[in-house]
N, C-alpha and C positions, 0 to 999 in steps of 0.2 A: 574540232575541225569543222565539224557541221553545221555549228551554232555560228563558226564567224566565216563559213560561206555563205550563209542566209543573213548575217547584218551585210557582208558587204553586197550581196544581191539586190538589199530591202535602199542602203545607203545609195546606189548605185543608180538607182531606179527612182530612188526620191530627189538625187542631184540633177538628175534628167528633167522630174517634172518641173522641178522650179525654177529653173532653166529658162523651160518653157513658158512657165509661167509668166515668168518676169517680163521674158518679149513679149507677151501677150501683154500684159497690162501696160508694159511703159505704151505700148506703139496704141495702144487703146487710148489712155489715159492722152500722150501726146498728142495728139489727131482731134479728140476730143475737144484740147483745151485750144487747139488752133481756132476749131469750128466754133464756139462757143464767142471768144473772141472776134473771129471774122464777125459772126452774127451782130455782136454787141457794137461794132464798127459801121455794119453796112444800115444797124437801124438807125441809129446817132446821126450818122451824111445823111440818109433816106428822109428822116424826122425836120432835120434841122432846112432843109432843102425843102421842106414841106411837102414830100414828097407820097407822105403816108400824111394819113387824116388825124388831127390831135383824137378824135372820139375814136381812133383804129380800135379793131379789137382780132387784135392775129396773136392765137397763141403759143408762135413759137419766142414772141419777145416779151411773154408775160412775167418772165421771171425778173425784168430789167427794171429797175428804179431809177429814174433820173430826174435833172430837174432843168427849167429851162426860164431861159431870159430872153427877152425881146427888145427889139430894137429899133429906134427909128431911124430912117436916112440922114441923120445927125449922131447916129450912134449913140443916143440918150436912150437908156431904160426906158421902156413903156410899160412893161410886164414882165412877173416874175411869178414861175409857176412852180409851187412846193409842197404839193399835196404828197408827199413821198413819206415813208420814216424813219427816210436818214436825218438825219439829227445836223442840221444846218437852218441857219436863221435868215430870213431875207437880206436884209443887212451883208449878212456873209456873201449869199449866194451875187448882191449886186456887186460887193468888192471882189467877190472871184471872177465875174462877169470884166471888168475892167484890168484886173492881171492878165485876161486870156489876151484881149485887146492887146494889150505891151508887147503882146512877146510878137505881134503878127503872122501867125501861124494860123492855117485851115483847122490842125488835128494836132492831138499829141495829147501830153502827160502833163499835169501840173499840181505838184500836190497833193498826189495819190488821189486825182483827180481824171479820169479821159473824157476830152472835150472835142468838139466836132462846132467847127462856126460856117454856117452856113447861108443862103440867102432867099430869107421867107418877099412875101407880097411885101411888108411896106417899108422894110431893112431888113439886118441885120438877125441870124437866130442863134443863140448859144445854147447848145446841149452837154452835157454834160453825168459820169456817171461815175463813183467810187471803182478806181479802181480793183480793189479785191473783192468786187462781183465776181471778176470772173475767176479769178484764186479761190472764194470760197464752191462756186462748184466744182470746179475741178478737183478742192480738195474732197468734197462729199463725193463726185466719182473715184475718187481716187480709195475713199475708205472702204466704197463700197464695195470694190475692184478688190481690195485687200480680204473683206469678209469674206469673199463668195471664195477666191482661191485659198483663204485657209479651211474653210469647211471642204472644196472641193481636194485639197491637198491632203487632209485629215482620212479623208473617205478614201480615195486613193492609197493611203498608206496602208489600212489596211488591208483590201483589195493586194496589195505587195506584197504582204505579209503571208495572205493566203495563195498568190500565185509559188511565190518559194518554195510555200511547205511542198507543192504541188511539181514545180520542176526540180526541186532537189532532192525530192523520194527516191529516184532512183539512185543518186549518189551514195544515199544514207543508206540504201538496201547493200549498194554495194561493199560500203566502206565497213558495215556490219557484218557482210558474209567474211571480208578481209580478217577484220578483226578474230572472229570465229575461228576460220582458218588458221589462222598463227596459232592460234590458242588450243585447239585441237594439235596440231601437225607439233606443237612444243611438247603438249604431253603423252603423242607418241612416241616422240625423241628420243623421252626422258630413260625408257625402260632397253631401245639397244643399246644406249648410249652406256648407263650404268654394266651392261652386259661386257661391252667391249671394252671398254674400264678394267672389268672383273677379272675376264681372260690372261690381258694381261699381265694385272701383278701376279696371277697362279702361273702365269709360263714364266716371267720373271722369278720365280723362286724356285722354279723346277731347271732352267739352264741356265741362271747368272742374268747379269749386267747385259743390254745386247742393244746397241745404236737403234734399232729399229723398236724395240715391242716402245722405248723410250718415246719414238717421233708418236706409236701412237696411245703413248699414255697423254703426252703433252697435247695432242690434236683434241683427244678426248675431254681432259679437263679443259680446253676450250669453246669445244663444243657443250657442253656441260653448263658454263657459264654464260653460250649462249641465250643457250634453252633456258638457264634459269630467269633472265632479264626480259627475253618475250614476253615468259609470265607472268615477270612482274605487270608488264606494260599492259598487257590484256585488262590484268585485275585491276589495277590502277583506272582502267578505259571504261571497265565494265560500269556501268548508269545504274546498275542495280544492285551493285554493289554495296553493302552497310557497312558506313563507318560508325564505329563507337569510341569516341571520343575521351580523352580520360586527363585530369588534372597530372601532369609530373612537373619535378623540375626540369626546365629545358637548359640552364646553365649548366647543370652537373650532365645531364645524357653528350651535350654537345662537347664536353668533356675528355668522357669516357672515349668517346668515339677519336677523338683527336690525337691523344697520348699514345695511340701506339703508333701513328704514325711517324712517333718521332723517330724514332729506330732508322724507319726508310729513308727519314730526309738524311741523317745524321748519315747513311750509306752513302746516300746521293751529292754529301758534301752540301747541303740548302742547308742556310739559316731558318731554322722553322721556331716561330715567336706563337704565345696563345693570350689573347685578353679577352677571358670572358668571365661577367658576372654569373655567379654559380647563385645567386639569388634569385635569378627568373624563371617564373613559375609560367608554365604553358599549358590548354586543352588542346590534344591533339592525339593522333595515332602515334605513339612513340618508336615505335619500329620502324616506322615510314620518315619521321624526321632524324633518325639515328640514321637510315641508309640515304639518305639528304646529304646530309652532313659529310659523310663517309666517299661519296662521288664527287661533291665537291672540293674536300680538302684532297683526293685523288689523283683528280684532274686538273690541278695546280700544280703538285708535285709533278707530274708526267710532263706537264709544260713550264718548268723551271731547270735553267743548267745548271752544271757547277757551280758553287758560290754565289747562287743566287737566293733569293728570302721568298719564303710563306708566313703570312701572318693571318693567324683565324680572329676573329674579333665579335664577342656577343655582348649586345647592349640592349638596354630599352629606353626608347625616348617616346613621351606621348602617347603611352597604353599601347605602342605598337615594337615588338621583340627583332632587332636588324639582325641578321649573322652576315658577317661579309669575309669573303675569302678572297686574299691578296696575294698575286706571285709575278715576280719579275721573270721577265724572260723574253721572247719574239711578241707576245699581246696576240689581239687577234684583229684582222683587217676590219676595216667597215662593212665591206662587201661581204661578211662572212656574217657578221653581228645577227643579222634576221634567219640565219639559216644552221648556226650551230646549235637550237633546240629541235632542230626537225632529225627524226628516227634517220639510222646511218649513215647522216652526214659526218665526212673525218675531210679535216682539212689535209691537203700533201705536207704538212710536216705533221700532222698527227697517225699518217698510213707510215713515215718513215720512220716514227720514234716509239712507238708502241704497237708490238703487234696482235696485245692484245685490246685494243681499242674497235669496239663494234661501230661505235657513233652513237650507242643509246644510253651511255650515262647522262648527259646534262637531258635528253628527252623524258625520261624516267622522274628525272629534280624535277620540271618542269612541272609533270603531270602529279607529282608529290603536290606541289606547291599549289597548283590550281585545286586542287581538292581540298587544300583546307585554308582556301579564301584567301592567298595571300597569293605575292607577287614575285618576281623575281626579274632581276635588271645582270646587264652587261655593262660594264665601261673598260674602255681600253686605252692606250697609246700603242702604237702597234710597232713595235720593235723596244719596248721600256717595260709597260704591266699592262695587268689585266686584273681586273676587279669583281665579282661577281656578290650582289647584295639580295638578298631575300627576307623581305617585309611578312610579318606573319601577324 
């Protein structure tokens, strides 16, 4: 719980910055590449106009390569100036000079070419500059706009990372004493619980059968099997917890655990089906995936009517070991899918149809599951099946 309020906090906070980021750099980057352009525009009219001295030396239009042709009041070349190192030959530059001509236009594009004709002392002046001038700066501001916010994005992440640990302390103080508490307050529980248990089967053999000691033997062994699932949940929660891990076959345990349920279904009228390879070998806490197994093939039964089917099914595909538990019946909503692993959630047909349903079986599978590195899935049709798959 703690781990994935601190990614969604860290996620949350990084979706923000770049975000931000981005309108930063587009409206940077665009703004830029306007100005850059204007610039390379208003020298081109300025130059060609004669407007600035050919020996100019301003350097904010240093970075500008162009080339230029002359003209006389007959519009014959006179001059052709190519000290540049774009890579165009006079020749070219006078045949580009007489295409600008055609098209009779002051300014514009030709060629991947931007040209500006203007009107020097003794004709005619054509300016001219490779268009992806100004694309190649704007792409060098653009990378370099990219470097500076992933390094500033980088540093910020961490920065995130340490602001969480920092605002989520207290969550995690709490959710620890939470946890404590259960765990403490379960194995108080345990000792009146067994007591008032105890009472009554000695007053049941001392007066008979009697409606009441009855309600509370049944409360008791509910309560009982409360307290015993908190503790599982504790131990399960507990970080300090040591698992030691051990080779079994997981085919034959997942087995064991499944065949006696057959009895219940066969009571309950369910087709209850088993395919499992008894050849797959698993590391794991075996008592942890026996009561896996055990809540799952369970909690199918419980949500299967009459005449409806459970199928258990163990395979291995790809070095990875599936159990999937299948039962027809209502399914379960969409809306419910994110919330029936969370502790005492029961949906209103699960408070109607079982009353001994806390809501912390499938939380318990869950917390199985995440401890020993695997996953576990819903899929439903909601009034047809429901499917429950666990990747191990």
């Amino acid at each position: 719980m703690i781990r994935k309020l601190k990614i969604k906090f860290v996620a949350s906070m990084m979706a923000i910055l770049i975000f931000i980021f981005a309108g930063l750099i587009g409206s940077i980057n665009y703004s830029s590449h306007n100005i850059i352009e204007y610039q390379i525009s208003s020298f081109l009219e300025a130059y060609a106009n004669e407007s600035i001295d050919y020996s100019f030396d301003d350097h904010r239009f240093s970075f500008i390569e162009f080339y230029t042709v002359r003209l006389d009041s007959n519009n014959q070349i006179t001059e052709v100036v190519n000290d540049t190192d774009l890579p165009m030959e006079d020749e070219d530059l006078k045949a580009f000079a007489k295409n600008v001509l055609d098209t009779n236009e002051e300014s514009g594009v030709l060629n991947g070419y931007q040209f500006y004709v203007g009107k020097g002392s003794s004709g005619k002046v054509i300016v001219f500059t490779k268009e992806s001038t100004v694309m190649a700066y704007s792409s060098r501001l653009l990378k370099v706009s990219l470097w500076g916010s992933s390094i500033a994005l980088l540093i910020l992440f961490f920065i995130s990372i340490l602001l969480s640990n920092w605002m989520i302390k207290p969550v995690k103080d709490t959710f620890e004493k939470q946890k404590q508490f259960i765990s403490d307050a379960s194995h108080e529980l345990k000792t009146p619980i067994a007591v008032i248990s105890a009472n009554a089967d000695v007053l049941e053999n001392e007066i008979g059968h009697n409606k009441w000691l009855s309600y509370i033997k049944s409360e008791s062994t509910r309560m009982n099997k409360l307290v015993n699932h908190l503790l599982t949940l504790a131990r399960l929660d507990d970080a300090k917890h040591t698992y030691h891990f051990t080779e079994f076959n997981l085919g034959k345990t997942v087995l064991n655990v499944a065949l006696p349920f057959e009895s219940t279904a066969f009571e309950a009228n369910i087709d209850f089906s088993l395919s499992i390879d008894d050849r797959i070998q698993y590391s794991g806490q075996k008592e942890e995936i026996m009561q896996l197994t055990a809540i799952l093939i369970d909690n199918a039964i419980k949500h299967t009517d009459a005449g409806g089917t459970v199928k258990v099914t163990l395979k291995q595909l790809s070095g990875k070991r599936i159990l999937e538990v299948y039962n027809t019946g209502q399914g379960i909503a969409r809306k419910e899918k994110s919330k029936i692993f969370e502790r005492f959630y029961r949906s209103d047909e699960a408070r109607l149809r079982s009353l001994e349903s806390y809501g912390l079986g499938l939380s318990i599978a869950k917390s199985i599951v995440r401890n020993h590195k695997g996953k576990i899935e819903v899929q439903s049709l909601e009034g047809e099946w429901a499917k429950f798959t666990v990747t191990l």
